[in-house]
C-alpha positions in Angstrom: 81.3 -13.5 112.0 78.1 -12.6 110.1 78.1 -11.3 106.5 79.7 -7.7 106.3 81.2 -7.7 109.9 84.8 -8.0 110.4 87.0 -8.3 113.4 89.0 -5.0 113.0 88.6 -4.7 116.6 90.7 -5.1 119.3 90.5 -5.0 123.2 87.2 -7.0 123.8 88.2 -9.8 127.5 86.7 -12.6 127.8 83.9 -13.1 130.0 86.0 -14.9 132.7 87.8 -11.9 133.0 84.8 -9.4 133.7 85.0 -8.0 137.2 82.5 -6.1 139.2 85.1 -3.2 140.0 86.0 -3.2 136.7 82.4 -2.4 135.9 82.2 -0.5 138.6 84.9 1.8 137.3 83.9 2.1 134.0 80.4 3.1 135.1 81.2 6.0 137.7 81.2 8.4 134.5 77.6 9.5 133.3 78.7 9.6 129.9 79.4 5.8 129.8 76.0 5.3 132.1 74.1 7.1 129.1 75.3 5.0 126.6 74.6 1.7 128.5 71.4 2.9 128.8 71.0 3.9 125.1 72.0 0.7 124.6 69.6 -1.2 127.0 66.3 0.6 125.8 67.6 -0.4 122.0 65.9 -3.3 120.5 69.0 -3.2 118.0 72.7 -2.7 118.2 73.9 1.0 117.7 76.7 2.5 115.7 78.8 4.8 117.3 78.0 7.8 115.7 74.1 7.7 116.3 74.2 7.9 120.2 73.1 11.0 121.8 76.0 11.5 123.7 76.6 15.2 123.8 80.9 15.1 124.0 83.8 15.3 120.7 84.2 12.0 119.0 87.7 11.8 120.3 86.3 11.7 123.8 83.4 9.4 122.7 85.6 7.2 121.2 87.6 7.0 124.7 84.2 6.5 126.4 83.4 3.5 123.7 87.3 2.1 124.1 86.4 1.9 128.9 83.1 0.7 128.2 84.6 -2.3 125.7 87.6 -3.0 127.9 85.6 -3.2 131.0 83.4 -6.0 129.0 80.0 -3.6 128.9 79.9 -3.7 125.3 81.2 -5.5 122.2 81.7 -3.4 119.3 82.1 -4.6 115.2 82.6 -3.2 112.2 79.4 -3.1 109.4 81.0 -1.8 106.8 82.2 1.6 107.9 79.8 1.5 111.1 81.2 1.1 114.5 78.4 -1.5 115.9 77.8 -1.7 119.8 76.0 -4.4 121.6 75.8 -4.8 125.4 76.7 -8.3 126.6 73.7 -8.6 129.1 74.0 -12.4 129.3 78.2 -11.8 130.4 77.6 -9.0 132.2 74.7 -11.0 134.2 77.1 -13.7 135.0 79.8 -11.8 135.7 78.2 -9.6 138.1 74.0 -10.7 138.8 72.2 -7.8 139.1 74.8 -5.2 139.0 73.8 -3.7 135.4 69.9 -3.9 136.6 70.8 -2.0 139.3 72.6 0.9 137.5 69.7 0.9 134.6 67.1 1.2 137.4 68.8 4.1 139.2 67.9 7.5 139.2 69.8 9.5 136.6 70.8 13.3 137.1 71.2 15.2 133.6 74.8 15.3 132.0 76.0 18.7 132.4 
């Protein structure tokens, strides 16, 4: 744990347990898609209030709860801030290729 992170958060699996449906599933929502992909272009982790994600923060935070159980994203506390990271290097080798593919696809605007 770095300085001024705790582990307040709950729900992250282990990489073993990462499955390709279970990725699968979590990104068939565009919502979840646009923050991956937030994520991805970031040279930096992201708190959760900062995305442009253009839903309540009750359904954000629902969104943020899929996209950690799945394995997508790990999340930590700064403070008050909700960090988010994406776990490329898991996601890679839990499913090669699968979150290139999705980043490199065509997206239609959120409606």
């Amino acid at each position: 744990m770095t300085a001024g992170t705790d582990n307040r958060i709950t729900g992250h699996i282990e990489t073993d347990e990462i499955t390709a449906q279970g990725l699968l599933d979590a990104l068939v929502d565009p919502v979840r898609r646009s923050i991956v992909r937030q994520l991805a272009a970031s040279d930096h982790d992201i708190a959760c209030g900062t995305f442009d994600i253009s839903v309540s923060r009750s359904t954000g935070t629902h969104h943020f709860k899929v996209l950690r159980h799945a394995g997508i994203i790990r999340q930590y506390y700064v403070g008050t801030s909700k960090m988010n990271t994406l776990r490329r290097a898991d996601l890679e080798s839990a499913a090669p290729g699968l979150i290139k593919a999705v980043l490199a696809a065509r997206e239609q605007p959120i409606k």
